[in-house]
C-alpha positions in Angstrom: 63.7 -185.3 24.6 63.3 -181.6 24.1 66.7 -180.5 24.8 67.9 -183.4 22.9 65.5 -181.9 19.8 66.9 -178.3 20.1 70.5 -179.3 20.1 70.0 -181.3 17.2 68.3 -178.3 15.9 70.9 -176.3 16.6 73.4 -178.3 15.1 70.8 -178.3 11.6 70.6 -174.7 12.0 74.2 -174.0 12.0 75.1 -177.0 9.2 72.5 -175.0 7.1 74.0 -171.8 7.8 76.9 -173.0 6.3 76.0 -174.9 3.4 74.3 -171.3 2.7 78.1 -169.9 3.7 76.6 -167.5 6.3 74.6 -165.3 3.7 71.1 -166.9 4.1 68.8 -164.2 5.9 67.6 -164.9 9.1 63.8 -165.1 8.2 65.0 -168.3 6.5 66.6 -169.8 9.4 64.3 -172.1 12.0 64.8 -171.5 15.5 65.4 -175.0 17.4 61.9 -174.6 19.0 60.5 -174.7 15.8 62.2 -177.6 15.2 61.5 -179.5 17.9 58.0 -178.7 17.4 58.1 -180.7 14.1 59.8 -183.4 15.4 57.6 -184.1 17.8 54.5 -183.4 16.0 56.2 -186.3 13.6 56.4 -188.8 16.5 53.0 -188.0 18.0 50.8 -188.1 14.5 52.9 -190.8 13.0 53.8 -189.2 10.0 55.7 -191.3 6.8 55.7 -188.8 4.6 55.8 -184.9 4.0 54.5 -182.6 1.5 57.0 -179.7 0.7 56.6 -176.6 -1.2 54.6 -174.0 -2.8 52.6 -171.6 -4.9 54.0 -170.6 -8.4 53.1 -167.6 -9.9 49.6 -168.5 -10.6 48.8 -169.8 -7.5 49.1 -173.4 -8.4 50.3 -176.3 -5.5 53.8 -177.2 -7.0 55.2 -179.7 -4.3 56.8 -183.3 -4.0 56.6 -185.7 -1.0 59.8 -187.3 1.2 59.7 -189.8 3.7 59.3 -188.7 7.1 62.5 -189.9 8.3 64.5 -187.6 5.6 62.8 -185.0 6.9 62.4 -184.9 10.2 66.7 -186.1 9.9 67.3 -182.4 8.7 64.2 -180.3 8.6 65.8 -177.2 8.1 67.6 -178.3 4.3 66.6 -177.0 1.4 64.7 -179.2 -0.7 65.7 -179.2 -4.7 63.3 -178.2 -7.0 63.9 -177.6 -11.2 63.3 -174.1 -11.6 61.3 -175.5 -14.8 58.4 -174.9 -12.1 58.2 -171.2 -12.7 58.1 -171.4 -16.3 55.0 -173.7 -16.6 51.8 -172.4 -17.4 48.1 -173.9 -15.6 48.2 -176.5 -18.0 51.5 -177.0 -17.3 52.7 -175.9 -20.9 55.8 -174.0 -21.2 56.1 -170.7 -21.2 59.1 -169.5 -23.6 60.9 -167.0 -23.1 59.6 -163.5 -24.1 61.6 -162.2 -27.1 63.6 -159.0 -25.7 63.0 -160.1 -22.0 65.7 -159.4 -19.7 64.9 -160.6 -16.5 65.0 -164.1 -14.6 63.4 -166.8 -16.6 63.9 -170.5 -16.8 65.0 -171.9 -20.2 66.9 -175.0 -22.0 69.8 -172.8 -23.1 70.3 -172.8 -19.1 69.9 -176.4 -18.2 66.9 -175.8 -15.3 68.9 -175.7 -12.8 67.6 -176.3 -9.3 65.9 -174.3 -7.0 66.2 -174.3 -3.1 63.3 -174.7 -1.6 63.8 -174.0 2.2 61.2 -175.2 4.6 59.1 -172.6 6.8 58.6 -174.6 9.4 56.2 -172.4 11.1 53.8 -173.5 8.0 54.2 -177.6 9.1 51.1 -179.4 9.8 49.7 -182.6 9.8 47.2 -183.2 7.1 44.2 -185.5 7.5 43.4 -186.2 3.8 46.9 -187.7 3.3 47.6 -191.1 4.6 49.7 -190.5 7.9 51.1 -187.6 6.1 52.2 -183.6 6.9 52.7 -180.4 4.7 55.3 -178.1 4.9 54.8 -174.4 2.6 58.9 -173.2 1.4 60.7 -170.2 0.2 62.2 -170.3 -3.2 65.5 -169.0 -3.1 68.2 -169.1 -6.4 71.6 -170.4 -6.8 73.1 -167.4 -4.9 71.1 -168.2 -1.9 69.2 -165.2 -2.3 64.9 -165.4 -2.0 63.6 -165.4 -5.9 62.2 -161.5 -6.2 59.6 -162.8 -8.3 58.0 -166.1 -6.4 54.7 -164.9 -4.7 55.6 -165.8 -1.4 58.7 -163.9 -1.5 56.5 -160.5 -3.1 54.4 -160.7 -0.4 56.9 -161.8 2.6 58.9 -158.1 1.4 55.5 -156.1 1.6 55.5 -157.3 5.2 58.9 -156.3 5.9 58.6 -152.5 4.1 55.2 -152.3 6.5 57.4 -153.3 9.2 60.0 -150.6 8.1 57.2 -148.5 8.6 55.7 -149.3 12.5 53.2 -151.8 11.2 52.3 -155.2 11.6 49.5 -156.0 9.0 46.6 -158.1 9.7 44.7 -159.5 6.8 41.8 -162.3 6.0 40.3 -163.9 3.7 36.9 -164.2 2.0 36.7 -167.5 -0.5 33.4 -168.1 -2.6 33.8 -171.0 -5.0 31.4 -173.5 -6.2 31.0 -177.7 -5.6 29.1 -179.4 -8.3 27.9 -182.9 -7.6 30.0 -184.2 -10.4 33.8 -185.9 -10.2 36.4 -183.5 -12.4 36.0 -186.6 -15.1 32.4 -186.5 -15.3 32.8 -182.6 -15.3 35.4 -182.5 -18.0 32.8 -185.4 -20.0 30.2 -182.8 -20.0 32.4 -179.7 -21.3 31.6 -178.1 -18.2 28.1 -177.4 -18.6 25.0 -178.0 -17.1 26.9 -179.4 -14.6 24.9 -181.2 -11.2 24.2 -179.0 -8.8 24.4 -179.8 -4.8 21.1 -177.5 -3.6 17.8 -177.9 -5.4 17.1 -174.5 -5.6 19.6 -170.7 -4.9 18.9 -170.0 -1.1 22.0 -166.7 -0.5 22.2 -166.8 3.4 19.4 -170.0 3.2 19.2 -171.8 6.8 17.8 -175.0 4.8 21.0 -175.1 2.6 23.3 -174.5 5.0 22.4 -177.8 7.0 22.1 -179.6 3.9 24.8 -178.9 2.6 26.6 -179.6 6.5 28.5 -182.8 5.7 30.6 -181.0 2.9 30.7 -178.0 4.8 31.8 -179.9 8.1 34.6 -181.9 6.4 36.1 -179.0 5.3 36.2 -177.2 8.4 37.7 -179.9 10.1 40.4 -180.7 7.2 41.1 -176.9 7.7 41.0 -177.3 11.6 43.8 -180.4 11.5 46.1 -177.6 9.7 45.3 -174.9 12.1 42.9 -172.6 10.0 40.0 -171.2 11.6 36.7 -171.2 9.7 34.9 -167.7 11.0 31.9 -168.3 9.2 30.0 -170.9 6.8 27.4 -169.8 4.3 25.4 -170.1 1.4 25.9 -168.2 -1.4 24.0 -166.7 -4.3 24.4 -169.6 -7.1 24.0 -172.6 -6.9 26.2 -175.2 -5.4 28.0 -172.0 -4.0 29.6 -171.2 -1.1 31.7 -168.9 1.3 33.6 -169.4 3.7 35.5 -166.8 5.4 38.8 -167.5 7.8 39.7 -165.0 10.6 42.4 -162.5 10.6 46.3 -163.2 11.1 49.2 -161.5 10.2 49.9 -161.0 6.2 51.7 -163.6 5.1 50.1 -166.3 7.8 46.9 -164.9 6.0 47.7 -165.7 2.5 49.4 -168.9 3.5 46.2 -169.9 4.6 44.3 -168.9 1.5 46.4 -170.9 -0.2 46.0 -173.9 1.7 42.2 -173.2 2.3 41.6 -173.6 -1.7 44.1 -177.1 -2.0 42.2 -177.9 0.9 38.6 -177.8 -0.6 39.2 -179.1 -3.2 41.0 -182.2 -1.8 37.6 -182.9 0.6 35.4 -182.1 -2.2 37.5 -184.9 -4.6 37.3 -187.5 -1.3 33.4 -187.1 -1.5 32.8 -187.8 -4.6 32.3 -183.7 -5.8 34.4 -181.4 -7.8 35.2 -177.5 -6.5 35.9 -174.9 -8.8 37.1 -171.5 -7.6 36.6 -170.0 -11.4 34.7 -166.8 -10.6 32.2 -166.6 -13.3 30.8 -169.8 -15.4 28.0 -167.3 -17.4 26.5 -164.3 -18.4 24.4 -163.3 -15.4 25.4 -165.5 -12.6 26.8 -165.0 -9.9 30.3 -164.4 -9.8 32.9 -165.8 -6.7 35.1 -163.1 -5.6 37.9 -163.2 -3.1 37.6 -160.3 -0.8 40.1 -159.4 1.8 39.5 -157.5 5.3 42.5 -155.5 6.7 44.4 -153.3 9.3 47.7 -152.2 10.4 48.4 -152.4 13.8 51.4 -150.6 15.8 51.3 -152.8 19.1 48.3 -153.1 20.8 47.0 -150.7 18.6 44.9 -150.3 15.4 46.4 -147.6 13.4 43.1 -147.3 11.5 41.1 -146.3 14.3 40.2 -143.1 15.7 37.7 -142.6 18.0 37.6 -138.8 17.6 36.5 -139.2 13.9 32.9 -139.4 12.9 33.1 -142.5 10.7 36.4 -144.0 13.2 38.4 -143.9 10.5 42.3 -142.5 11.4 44.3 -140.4 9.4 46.2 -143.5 8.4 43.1 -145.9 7.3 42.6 -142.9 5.1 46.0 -142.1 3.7 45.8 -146.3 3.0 42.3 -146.6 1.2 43.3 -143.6 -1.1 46.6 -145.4 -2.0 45.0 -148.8 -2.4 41.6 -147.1 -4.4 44.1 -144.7 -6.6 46.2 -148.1 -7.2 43.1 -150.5 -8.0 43.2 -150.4 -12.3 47.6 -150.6 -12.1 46.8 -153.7 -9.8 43.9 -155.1 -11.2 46.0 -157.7 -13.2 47.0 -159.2 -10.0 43.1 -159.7 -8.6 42.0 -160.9 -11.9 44.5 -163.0 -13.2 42.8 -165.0 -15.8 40.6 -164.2 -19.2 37.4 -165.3 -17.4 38.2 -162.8 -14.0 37.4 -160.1 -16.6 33.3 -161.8 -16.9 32.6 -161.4 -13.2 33.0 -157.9 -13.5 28.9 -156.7 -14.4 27.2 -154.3 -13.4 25.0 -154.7 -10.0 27.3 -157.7 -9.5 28.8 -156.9 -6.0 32.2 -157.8 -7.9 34.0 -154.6 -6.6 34.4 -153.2 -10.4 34.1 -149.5 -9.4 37.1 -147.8 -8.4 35.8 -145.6 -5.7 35.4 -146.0 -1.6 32.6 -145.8 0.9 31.9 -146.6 4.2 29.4 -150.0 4.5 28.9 -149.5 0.5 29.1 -152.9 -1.5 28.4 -151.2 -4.4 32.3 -149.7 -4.6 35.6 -151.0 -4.3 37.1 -150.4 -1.5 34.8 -150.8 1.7 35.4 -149.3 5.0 33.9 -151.1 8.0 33.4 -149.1 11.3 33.0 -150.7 14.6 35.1 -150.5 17.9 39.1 -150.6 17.7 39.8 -154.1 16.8 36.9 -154.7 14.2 37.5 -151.8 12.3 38.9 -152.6 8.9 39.2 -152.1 5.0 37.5 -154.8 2.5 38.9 -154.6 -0.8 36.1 -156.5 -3.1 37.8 -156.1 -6.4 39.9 -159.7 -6.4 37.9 -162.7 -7.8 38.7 -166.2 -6.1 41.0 -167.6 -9.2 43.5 -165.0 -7.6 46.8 -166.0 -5.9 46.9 -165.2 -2.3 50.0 -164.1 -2.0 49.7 -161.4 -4.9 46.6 -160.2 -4.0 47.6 -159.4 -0.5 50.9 -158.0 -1.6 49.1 -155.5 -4.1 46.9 -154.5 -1.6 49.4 -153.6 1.0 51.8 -151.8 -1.9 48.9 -149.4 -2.7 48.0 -148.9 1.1 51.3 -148.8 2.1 51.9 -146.2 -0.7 49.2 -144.1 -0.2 50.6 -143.5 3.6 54.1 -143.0 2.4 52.8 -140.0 -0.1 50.4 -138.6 2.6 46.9 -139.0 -0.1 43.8 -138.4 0.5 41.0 -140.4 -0.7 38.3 -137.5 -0.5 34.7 -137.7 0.4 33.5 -141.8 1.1 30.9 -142.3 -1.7 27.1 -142.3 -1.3 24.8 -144.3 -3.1 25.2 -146.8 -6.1 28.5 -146.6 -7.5 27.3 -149.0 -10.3 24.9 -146.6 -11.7 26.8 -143.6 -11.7 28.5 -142.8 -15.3 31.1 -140.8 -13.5 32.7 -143.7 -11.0 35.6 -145.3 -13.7 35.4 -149.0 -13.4 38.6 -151.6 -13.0 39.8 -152.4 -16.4 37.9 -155.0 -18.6 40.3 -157.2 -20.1 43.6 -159.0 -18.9 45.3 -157.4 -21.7 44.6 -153.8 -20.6 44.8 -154.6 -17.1 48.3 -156.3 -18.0 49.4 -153.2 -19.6 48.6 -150.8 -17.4 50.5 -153.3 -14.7 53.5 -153.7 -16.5 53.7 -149.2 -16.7 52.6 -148.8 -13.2 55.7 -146.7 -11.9 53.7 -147.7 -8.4 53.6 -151.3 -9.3 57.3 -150.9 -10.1 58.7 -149.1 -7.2 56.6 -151.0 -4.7 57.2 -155.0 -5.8 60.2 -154.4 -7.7 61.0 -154.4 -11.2 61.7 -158.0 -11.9 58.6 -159.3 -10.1 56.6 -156.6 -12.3 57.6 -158.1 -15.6 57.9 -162.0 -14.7 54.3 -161.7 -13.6 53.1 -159.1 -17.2 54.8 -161.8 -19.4 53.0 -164.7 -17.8 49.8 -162.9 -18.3 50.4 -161.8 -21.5 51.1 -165.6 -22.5 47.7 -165.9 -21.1 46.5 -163.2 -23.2 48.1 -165.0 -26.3 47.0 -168.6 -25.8 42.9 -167.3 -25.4 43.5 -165.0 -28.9 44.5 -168.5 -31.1 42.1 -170.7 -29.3 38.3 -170.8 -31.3 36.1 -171.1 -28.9 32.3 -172.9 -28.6 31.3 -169.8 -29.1 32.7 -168.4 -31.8 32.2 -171.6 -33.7 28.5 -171.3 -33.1 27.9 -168.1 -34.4 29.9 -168.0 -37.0 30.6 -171.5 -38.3 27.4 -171.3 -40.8 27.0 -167.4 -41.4 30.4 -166.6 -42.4 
């Protein structure tokens, strides 16, 4: 059965070889263990149907489903997708194109012409919440059978390969808080979002109580993430109410955001079964608390952790230093990227723990950038800055483009910072708009060397369109202070 799998994987292999006329890079290309694996993880959970593709540029789930027999016939082809898909905003509007803009970007005038969407079939899994059904995560690649510069996946999969170029293997993990309101998105939405049902009685950050009461919501989402193969390291919870955080355990990069990514689609789908709605928006008002996305990581050479050293006081190697200094000296350029949205910019107040101030320490929440000590495999970098609206993929790629960086140009960070970054008027803080942080994106010549041009401006125009959709929309608050004193 196995060697009958691999040879028909071979055969797929080498059918999609040519239909990509030998050009197709080989981290594209499954190996025929990988597709016997599928095959018979088909046959042994049943599977009619499969879920296939990806995250657009803001994070979003854009995917269609095919019978399991089309797939598991040819596993290895590239799915066609309209390139429409890159173009759409979160509310699926349109984005035009910018006037003057040169780059890649979808329009009428050029038909939206398909995409290919190539199965990584290292990403397959059966899914529990879909009716005898799998997901598989893809690549976007173009009409010349090249990977899209600008798709996140393929930002962060070339982050990987420059720290590769380098002697490093990164390993990265993730930090979700979000909230689950005892509401159904329509009974949300009926409500304009406000005053919204809450799951806990009371706010109980690190509560015992809470935590088991809030175990059968808690439970089904570890287990819907445990079908996919995503370890949950640690349930707890958090500050506000209905709010929670959940942290999965390290892998390598792009395993790590692949995971995010699924995490959040994954929570939400469990919350929807049971009757709840989940919300990863990181701030819903003045004074509460915020849900950030924060993100532990190290480079490894081998066996080894490159940002250990246990000659060094604090641990920390020449390396973790050269790396904090290029990701802390990076953090306003790449801010855009862990704040995506209008309402990222709210979460950032003072004595918030929302990683707003651009400086590092060792063990200090109070800054950015967070070194952790602890013996060779434990020790690590946090960067606290990203909220949890913010794409995997992006996030981890900034971070490893200002790390990666910072090694490259030998920097130094300087002293680790003592006491409360928040109160000190000399620490600068990230930038406190999506326009400014957009803008100083767009410039960054670090931004630009490091993630390439094209996936620099793609990513500043969709978040200007942002900018421009909140500056002609009157909001609920406006109207109420101005609507009888103007």
């Amino acid at each position: 059965m196995v060697g009958a799998a691999s040879a028909a994987g071979r055969h797929s292999t080498q059918r999609l070889r040519k239909y990509y006329g030998g050009q197709m890079a080989s981290e594209f290309v499954a190996t025929p263990e990988e597709i016997a694996r599928v095959r018979a993880a088909v046959a042994e959970h049943g599977i009619e149907r499969v879920l296939i593709g990806g995250a657009d540029i803001h994070g979003q789930f854009r995917a269609k489903f095919i019978p399991a027999w089309r797939f598991e016939n040819e596993p290895t082809a590239a799915m066609h997708i309209a390139d429409v898909l890159a173009i759409m905003d979160i509310e699926d509007g349109m984005m035009p194109r910018p006037s003057g803009y040169e780059g890649w970007w979808p329009t009428w005038d050029a038909g939206f012409d398909d995409l290919d969407a190539v199965p990584d079939l290292s990403t397959f899994t059966p899914v529990s919440w879909i009716d005898k059904g799998a997901l598989v995560l893809c690549d976007y690649l173009d009409q010349e059978h090249q990977p899209l510069s600008a798709m996140p996946r393929n930002v962060l999969r070339r982050m990987v390969q420059h720290a590769g170029s380098m002697g490093f293997e990164p390993l990265m993990t993730t930090e979700f808080e979000f909230f689950v309101f005892k509401e159904t998105f329509g009974s949300a939405k009926a409500k304009g979002f406000r005053n919204l049902d809450v799951l806990g009685e009371s706010v109980t950050m690190y509560g015992a109580e809470q935590a088991h009461a809030d175990l059968p919501l808690t439970s089904a989402i570890e287990k819907a993430c445990g079908d996919m193969g995503i370890r949950i390291e640690a349930i707890m919870a958090e500050g506000g109410p209905s709010q929670f955080e959940l942290n999965l355990t390290p892998q390598p990069a792009l395993r790590a955001a692949d995971e995010g990514f699924l995490f959040k689609f994954a929570v939400k789908r469990v919350a929807a079964e049971l009757g709840y709605f989940a919300s990863f928006m990181p701030k819903f008002g003045p004074g509460e608390f915020g849900s950030s996305l924060h993100v532990h990581q190290s480079l490894w050479s081998g066996e080894r952790n490159a940002f250990y050293d246990a000659s060094r006081p604090d641990g920390l190697s020449v390396v973790a230093r050269q790396y904090i200094a290029g990701m802390t000296k990076t953090l306003r350029e790449f801010t855009a990227m862990y704040a995506p949205y209008i309402t990222s910019y709210k979460r950032f107040e003072a004595d918030s723990a929302a990683g707003s101030q651009v400086a590092w320490a060792v063990g200090n929440r109070t800054t950015a950038i967070r070194a952790i000590r602890g013996p060779e495999g434990a020790t690590r970098v946090e960067n606290r800055t990203p909220g949890s609206d913010g794409n995997p993929y992006l996030v981890l790629a900034a971070m490893l483009a200002g790390g990666l960086w910072g090694i490259e140009n030998d920097l130094d960070p300087g002293e680790a910072y003592a006491g409360n970054a928040y109160a000190d008027e000399h620490v600068e803080s990230v930038p406190r708009s999506l326009q400014e942080a957009t803008e100083l994106f767009a410039q960054s010549e670090v931004a630009n060397k490091m993630l390439g041009e094209e996936a620099v401006s793609y990513y500043a125009e969709t978040r200007r369109w942002e900018v421009e959709q909140f500056n002609s929309a009157v909001t609920d608050w406006e109207l109420n202070r101005y609507i009888g004193n103007a």
